[in-house]
C-alpha positions in Angstrom: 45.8 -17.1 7.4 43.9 -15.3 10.0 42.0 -13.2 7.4 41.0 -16.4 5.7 39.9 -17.6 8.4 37.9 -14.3 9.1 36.4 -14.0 5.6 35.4 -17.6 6.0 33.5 -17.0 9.3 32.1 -14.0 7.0 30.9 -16.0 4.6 29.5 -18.8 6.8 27.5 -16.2 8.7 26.0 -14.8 5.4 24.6 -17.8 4.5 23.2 -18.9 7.1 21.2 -15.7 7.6 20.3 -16.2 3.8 19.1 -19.6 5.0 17.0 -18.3 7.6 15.4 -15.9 5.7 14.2 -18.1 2.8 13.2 -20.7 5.6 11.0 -18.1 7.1 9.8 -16.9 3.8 8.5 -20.5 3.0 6.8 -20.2 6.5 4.9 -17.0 5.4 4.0 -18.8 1.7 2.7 -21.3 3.7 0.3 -19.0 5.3 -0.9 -17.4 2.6 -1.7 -20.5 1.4 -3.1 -21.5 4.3 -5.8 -18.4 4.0 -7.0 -19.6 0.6 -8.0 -22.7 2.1 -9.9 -21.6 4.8 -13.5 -20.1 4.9 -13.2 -19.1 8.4 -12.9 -15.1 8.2 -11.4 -15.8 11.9 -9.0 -17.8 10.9 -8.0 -15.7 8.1 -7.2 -12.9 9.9 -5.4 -14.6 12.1 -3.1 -15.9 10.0 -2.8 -12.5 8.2 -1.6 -11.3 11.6 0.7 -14.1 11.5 2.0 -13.0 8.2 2.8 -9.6 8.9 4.6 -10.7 12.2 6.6 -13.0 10.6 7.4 -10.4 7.9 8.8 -7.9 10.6 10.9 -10.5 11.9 12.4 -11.4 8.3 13.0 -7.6 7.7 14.8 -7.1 11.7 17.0 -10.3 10.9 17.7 -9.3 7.5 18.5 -5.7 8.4 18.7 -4.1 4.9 16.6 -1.4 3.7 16.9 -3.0 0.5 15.3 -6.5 1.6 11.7 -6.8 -0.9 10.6 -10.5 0.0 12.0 -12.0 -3.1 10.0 -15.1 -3.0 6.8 -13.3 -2.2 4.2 -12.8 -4.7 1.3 -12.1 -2.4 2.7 -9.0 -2.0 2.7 -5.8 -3.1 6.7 -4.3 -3.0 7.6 -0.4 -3.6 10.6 1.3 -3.3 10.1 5.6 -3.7 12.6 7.2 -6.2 14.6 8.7 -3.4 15.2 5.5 -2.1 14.0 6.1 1.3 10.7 4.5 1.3 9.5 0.8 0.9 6.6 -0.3 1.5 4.8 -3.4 0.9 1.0 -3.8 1.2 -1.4 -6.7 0.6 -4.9 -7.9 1.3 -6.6 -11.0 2.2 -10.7 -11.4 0.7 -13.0 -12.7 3.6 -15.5 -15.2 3.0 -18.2 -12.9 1.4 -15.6 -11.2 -0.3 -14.8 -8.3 1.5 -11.2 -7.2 1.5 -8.5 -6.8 4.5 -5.5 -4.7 4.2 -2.1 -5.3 6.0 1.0 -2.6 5.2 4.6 -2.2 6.5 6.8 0.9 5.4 10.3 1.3 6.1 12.3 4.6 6.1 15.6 4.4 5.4 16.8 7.5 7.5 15.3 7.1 10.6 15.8 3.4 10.4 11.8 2.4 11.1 9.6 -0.2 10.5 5.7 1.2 10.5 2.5 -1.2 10.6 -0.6 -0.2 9.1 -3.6 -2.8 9.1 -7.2 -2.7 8.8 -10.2 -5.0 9.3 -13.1 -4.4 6.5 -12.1 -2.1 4.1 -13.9 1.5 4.2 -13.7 4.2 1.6 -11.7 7.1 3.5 -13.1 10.6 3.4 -11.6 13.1 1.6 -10.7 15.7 4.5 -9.2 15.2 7.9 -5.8 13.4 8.5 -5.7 9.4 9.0 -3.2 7.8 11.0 -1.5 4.2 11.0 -4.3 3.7 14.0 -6.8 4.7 11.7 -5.9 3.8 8.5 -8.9 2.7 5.7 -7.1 0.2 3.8 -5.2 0.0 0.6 -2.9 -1.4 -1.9 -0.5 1.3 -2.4 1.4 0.9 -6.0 3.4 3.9 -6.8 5.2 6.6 -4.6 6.8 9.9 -5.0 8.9 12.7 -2.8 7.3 16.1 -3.4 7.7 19.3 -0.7 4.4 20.5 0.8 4.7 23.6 3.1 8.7 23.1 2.6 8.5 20.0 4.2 9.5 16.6 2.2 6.9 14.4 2.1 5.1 11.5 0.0 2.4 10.8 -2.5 1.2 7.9 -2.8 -1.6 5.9 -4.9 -3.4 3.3 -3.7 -6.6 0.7 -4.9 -9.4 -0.2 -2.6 -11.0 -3.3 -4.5 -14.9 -4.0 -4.0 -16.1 -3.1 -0.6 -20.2 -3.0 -2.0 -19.7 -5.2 -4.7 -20.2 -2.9 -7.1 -17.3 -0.3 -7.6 -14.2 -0.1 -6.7 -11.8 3.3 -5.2 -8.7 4.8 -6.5 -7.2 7.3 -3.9 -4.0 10.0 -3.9 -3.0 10.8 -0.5 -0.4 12.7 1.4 2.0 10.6 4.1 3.9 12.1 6.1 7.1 10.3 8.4 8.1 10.9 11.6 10.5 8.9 13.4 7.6 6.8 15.4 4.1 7.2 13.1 2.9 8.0 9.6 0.5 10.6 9.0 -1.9 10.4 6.1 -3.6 13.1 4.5 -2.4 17.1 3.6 -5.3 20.1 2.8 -3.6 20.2 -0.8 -6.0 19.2 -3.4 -8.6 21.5 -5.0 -10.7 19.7 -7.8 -13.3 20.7 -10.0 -15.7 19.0 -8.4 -15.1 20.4 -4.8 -14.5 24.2 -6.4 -12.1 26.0 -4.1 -12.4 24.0 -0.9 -9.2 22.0 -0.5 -9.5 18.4 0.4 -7.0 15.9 2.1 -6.9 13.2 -0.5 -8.5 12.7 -3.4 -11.1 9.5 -3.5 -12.7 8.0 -7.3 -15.2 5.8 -7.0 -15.9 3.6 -10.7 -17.4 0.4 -11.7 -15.3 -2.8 -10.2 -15.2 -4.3 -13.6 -13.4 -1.5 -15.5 -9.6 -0.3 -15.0 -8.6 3.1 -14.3 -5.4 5.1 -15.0 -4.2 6.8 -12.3 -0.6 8.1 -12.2 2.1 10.7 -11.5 3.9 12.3 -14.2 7.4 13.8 -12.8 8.6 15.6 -15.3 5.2 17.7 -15.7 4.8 17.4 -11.9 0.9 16.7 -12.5 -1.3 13.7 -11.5 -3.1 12.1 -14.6 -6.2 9.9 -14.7 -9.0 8.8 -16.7 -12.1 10.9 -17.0 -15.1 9.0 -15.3 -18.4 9.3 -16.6 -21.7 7.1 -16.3 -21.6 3.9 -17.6 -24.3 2.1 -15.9 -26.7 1.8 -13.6 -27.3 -0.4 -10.6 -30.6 -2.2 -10.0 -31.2 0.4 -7.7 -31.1 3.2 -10.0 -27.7 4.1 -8.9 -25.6 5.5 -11.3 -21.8 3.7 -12.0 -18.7 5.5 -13.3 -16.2 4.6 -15.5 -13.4 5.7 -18.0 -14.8 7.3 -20.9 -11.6 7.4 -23.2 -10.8 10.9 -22.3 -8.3 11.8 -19.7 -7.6 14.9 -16.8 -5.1 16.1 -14.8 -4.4 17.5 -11.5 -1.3 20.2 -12.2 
């Protein structure tokens, strides 16, 4: 009888967490929604600040690394292979268009909850390290664990939509975890292009209209892309990449 009665309590307690959490996940819909109906970039971002509260509080109540927002479709939700990174981004377009970035990552060791987010977009430069402080903006959508000086630590891919109106970024960069901060950026990319200076991350810069492949292939351990070439040029006589059908790699 008693461990009915315990398993019921159980139960009762499960669901109405369960409860909480969709209620509060309407709440943050609701806010997103909100943001497309406004034109007021102030009000905007303060209702993306909103959101990204509220979405901390959802993840402390739920308390489960394995949480992803299940009703949210707004955002952007990746777990890394090894399980011990999620992270969800998203971005909210101002008035003229110009993007905003919000992020949370949550490491499943050290049992953290990190906030990254950024007021207009910039294109980040391809040495020096960036932290969550300084952070340039992006929508992260893939992950991997790779070692880097014997230390274990992430790349990740991210998109940086239309900051000029006519191109768009790609970007590979290095994050690093501590227990308190993330750390962005590792000297452990030589290109072509650079010769045999190493940078921090790698930036591409291509015309906002086209798509470009960017991704990380595990088994050959190398990053694989489209080969950008000139497809245009602006009315200022600026030249605009884009995928030319070929493809390279960094090994």
């Amino acid at each position: 009888m008693k461990r009915t009665i315990l398993s019921l309590l159980v139960f009762v307690f499960a669901t109405t967490v369960i409860f909480a959490q969709a209620k509060r996940e309407r709440e943050v819909k609701n806010l997103f929604a909100q943001i497309e109906k406004t034109n007021d970039d102030f009000k905007k971002t303060e209702l993306a600040n909103r959101i990204q509260n509220e979405m901390i509080e959802i993840l402390m109540e739920a308390d489960d690394f394995y949480y992803d927002f299940p009703s949210l479709k707004n955002v952007g939700k990746i777990l890394s292979p090894d399980e011990q990174i999620h992270m969800y981004t998203w971005n909210v377009l101002l008035s003229d268009g110009t993007p905003q970035y919000y992020a949370l990552f949550q490491h499943n060791e050290f049992n953290s909850i990190y906030i990254m987010s950024q007021g207009d977009a910039e294109v980040p430069a391809t040495t020096g390290y960036v932290s969550e402080k300084d952070w340039y903006g992006a929508l992260y959508y893939d992950i991997h664990p790779i070692k880097f000086k014997d230390k274990e630590v992430y790349l990740v891919f991210g998109l940086i939509t239309s900051t000029n109106g006519e191109t768009q970024h790609k970007v590979i960069d290095v994050m690093a975890f501590s227990k308190k901060a993330i750390k962005l950026g590792a000297p452990s990319f030589v290109t072509p292009w650079t010769g045999k200076k190493k940078q921090h991350r790698v930036v591409f810069e291509y015309d906002k209209n086209a798509q470009m492949t960017l991704d990380y292939n595990k088994k050959k351990k190398t990053i694989t892309f489209d080969h950008l070439a000139p497809v245009r040029k602006t009315s200022k006589g600026v030249e605009v990449m884009g995928p030319d059908m070929s493809y390279d790699a960094l090994v």
